[in-house]
Every structure is written in C-alpha cells, then in structure tokens.
matplotlib code that plots the C-alpha trace (Angstrom):
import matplotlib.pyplot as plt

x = [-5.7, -4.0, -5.6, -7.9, -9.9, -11.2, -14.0, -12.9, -14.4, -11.5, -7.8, -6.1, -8.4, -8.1, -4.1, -4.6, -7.1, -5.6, -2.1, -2.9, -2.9, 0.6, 2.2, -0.3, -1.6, -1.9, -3.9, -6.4, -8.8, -12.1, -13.4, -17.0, -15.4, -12.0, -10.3, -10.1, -6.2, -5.6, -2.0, -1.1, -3.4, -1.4, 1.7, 0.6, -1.0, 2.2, 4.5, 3.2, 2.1, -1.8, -4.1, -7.0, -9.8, -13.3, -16.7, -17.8, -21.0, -21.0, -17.7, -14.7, -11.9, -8.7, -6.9, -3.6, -2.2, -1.7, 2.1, 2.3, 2.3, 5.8, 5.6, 8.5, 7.8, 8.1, 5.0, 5.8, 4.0, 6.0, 9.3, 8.3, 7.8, 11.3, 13.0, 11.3, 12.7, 15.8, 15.9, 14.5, 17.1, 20.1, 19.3, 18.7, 22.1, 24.2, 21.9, 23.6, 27.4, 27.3, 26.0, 22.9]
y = [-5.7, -5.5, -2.2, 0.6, 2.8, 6.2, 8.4, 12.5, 15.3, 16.6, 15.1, 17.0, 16.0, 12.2, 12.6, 13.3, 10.4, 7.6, 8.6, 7.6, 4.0, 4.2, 2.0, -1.0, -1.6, 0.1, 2.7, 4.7, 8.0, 7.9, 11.2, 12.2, 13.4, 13.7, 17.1, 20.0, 20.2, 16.4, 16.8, 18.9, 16.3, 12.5, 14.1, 14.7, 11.3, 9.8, 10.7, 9.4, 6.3, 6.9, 5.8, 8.0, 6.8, 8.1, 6.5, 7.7, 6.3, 3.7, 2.0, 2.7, 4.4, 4.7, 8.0, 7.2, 3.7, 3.1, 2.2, -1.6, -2.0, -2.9, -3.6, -1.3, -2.3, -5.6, -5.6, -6.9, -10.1, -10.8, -9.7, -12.6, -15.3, -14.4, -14.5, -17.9, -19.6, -18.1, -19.6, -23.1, -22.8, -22.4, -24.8, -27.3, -26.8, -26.8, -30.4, -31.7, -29.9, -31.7, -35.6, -35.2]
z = [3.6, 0.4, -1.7, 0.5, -2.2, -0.4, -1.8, -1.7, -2.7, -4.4, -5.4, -2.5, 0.0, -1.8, -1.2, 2.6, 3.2, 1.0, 2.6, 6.1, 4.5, 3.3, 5.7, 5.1, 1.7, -2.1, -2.3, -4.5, -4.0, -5.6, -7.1, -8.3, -11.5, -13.0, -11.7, -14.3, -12.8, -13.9, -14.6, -11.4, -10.1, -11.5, -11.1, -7.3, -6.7, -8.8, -6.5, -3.5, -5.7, -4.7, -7.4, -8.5, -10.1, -11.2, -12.3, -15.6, -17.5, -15.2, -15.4, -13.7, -15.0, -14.1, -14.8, -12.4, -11.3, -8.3, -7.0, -6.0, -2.5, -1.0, 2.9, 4.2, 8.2, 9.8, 12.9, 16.2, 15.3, 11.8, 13.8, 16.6, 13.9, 12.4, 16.3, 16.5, 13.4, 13.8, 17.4, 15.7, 13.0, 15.2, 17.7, 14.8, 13.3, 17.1, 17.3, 13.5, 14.4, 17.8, 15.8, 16.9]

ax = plt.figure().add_subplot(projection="3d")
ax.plot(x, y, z, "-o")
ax.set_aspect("equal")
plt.show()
C-alpha cells in the first residue's frame, strides 16, 4: 500500500482515521466539503503530514498535500532479508580473504 484516502465527516474525525495509517503508507482524509475552519484545519492536517482533500463540481481538489511517505520501521520480514544478505555477504568475503 503506498497512499490510503479515508472519507470523514469532519477534518477532526479525518485526522483520527487517516492517522491509524501512519506507520504504513501516505495519507489523505476525504471530506463532503471543505471545512469553514480550513486554516485551523491545514495547519492540523500539516502537521501530522495528512492530506485533505474534497470533491467539488465533480473534480477533486486538493486543499492540503499530503506529506510523502517515509517508511520509519523495518517489519520482521524486511529485517530477515537484511540478516540474510548480511550472512551471504560475510561469508562471501571470509571465502575471497581465505583464496577461495
């Protein structure tokens, strides 16, 4: 998953629910209308780098960007793959210092 868009009723609501996908991906909230607190509400979003976008005569419009998405967290899986090159690596260079 690289971007998770979540529909909210309000920009509060759209912080909570886009926030739960913080660890994983970029992330947006999508709202029936634009808020009549916008700044309060891109200053809000801005700082935890959550998007918030509306649809408005039938296009989408962006009225914060969303932060790119930086992975922060290694899973058990990607940490695995690293041991296992490591392991490769090292082995592989003992094999050329010893002439083999």
């Amino acid at each position: 998953m690289r971007f998770a868009v979540v529909a909210a009723r309000t920009w509060r609501e759209g912080l909570v629910k886009a926030g739960r996908f913080a660890p994983f991906c970029a992330r947006a909230m999508l709202l029936p209308a634009a808020p009549s607190d916008l700044d309060d509400a891109q200053v809000q979003a801005g700082f935890y780098g959550i998007g918030i976008c509306v649809f408005s005569s039938g296009k989408l419009q962006m009225l914060a960007e969303p932060e790119r998405y930086v992975r922060r967290r290694h899973s058990s899986a990607q940490w695995w793959f690293a041991e296992e090159i490591y392991q490769q690596l090292t082995t592989t260079g003992e094999e050329l210092a010893a002439g083999g």
